[in-house]
matplotlib code that plots the C-alpha trace (Angstrom):
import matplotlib.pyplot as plt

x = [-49.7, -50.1, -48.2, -46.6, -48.1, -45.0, -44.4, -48.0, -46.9, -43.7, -45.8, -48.5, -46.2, -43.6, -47.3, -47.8, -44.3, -44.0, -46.6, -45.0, -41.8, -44.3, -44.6, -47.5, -49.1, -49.5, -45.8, -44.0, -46.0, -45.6, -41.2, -41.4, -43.5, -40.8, -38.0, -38.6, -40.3, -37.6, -38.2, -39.4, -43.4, -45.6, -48.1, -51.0, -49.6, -48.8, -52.2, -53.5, -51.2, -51.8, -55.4, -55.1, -55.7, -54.2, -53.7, -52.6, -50.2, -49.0, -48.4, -46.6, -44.6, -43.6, -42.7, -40.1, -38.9, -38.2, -36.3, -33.8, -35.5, -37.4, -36.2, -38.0, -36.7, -38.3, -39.1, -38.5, -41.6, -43.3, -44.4, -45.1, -42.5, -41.5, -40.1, -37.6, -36.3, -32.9, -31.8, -28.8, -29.7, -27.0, -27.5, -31.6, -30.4, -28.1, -30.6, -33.2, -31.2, -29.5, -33.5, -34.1, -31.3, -31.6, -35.5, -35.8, -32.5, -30.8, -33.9, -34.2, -30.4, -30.8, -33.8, -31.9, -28.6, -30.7, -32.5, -29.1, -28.0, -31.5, -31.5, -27.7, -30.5, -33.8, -33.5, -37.5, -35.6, -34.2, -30.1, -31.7, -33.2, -30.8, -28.5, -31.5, -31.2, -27.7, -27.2, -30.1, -28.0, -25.3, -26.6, -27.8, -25.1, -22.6, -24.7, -25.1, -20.8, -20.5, -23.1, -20.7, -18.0, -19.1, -21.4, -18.8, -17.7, -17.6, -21.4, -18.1, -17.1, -20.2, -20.9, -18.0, -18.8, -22.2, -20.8, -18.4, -21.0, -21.0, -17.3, -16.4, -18.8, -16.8, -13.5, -14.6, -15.6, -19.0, -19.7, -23.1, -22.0, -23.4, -25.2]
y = [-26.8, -23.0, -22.4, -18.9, -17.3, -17.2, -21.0, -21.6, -19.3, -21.8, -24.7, -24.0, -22.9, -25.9, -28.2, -26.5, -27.0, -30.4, -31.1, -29.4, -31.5, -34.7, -35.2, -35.3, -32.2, -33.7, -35.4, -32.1, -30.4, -32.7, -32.1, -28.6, -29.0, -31.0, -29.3, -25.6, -26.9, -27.1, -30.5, -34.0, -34.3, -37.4, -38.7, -37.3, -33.7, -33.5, -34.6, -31.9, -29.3, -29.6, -30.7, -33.8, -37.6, -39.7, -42.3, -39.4, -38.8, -42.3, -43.0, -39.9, -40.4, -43.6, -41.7, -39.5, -41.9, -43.9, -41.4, -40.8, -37.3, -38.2, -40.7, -41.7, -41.3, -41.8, -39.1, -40.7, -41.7, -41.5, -44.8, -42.8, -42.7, -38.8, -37.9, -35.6, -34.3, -34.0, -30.3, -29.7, -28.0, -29.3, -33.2, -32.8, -31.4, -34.2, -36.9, -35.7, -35.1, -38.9, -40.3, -39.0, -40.2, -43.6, -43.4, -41.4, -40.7, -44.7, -46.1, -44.0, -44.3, -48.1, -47.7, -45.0, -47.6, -50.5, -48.7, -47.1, -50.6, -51.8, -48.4, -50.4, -53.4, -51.6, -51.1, -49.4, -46.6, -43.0, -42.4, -38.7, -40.6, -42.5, -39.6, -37.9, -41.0, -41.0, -37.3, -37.9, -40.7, -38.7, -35.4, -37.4, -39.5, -36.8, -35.0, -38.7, -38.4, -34.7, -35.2, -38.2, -36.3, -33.9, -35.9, -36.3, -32.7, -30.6, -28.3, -25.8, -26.7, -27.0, -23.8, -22.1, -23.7, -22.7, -19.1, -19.4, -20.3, -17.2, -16.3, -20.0, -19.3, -15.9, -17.8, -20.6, -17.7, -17.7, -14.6, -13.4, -10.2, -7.2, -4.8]
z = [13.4, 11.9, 9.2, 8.6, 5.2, 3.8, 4.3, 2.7, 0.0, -0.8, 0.2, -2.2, -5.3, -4.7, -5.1, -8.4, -9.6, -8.8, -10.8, -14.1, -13.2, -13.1, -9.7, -7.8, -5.8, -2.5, -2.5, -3.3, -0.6, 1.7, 0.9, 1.3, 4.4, 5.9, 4.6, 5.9, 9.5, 12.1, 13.3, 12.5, 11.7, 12.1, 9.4, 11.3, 11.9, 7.8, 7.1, 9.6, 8.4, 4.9, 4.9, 3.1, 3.6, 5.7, 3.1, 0.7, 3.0, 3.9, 0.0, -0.3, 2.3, 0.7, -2.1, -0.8, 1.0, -2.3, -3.8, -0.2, -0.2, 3.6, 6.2, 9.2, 12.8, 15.9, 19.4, 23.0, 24.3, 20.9, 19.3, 15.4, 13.0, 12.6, 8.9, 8.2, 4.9, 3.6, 4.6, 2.3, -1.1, -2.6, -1.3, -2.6, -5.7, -6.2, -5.0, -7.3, -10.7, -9.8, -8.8, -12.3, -14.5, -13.0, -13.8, -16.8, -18.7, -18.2, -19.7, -22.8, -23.5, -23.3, -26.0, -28.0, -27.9, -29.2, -32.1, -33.1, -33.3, -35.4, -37.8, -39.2, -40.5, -41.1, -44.8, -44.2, -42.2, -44.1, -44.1, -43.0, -40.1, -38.7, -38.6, -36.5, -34.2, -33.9, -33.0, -29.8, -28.6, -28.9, -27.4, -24.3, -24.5, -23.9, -21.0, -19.2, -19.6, -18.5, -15.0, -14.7, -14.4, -12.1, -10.1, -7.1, -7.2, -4.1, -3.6, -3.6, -7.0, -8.3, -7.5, -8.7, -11.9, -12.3, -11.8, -13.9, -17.4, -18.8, -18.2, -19.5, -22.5, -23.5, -22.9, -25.4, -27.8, -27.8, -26.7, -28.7, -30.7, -29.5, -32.3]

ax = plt.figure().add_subplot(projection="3d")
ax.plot(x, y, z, "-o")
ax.set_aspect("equal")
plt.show()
């Protein structure tokens, strides 16, 4: 398959950012592949397309599939499995930041809980410490609350909320004074 160069442009630069968000190259190319073609794509035409290996490919594959970003469907008359990707920005975006809270953010609060609940018997640990502790724990605490409380919103919502920060921010009163 021949890409477009603006679709190896995206291709390429979602590659290097999945890497600065921790995910492999190959894996985010292989999404954004997927996402912008128009139709489903076996292993062997990814590998083609994007000049990588097979087995690359295969565990990739495996990848997305493990975070609900790629599903496999199958072509009459076609014995492969065909992957497509999810094709709603909003249902990725959700996929991905719940993917990562389950992964990255449940974790660490469980770990953050459990030494806020050891700094009350370390008597090796600083009162200017634990307070340090405690206000993490808190912080994520209360971002862990507020994505739970908008997690089932409407894409509509959500976006009408994200529009709204800086309007919401100079209703609150924290509008930065101008010089």
């Amino acid at each position: 398959m021949t890409l477009a160069p603006t679709i190896q442009k995206y291709i390429l630069h979602w590659g290097e950012m999945g890497t600065r968000w921790g995910v492999n190259r190959t894996v985010a190319q292989i999404h954004a592949l997927l996402f912008l073609v128009n139709r489903p794509l076996h292993a062997e035409e990814i590998a083609e397309t994007l000049t990588v290996a097979r087995s690359n490919v295969s565990n990739s594959l495996k990848e997305l599939q493990s975070w609900g970003l790629v599903r496999v469907t199958h072509l009459a008359g076609d014995r492969r499995d065909h992957f497509l990707a999810l094709q709603d920005v909003w249902e990725i975006f959700r996929v991905i930041v719940e993917e990562r809270k389950k992964r990255e953010i449940d974790p660490t609060l469980t770990v953050l809980r459990e030494c806020a609940q050891e700094a009350d018997s370390d008597p090796a640990l600083e009162d200017a410490t634990k307070v340090k502790m405690d206000q993490v724990l808190a912080f994520m605490e209360m971002l862990t609350t507020a994505y739970g409380d908008t997690r089932h919103l409407p894409p509509a919502t959500l976006q009408r909320l994200l529009t709204m920060g800086g309007k919401m921010a100079q209703l609150m009163g924290s509008e930065k004074k101008k010089p």
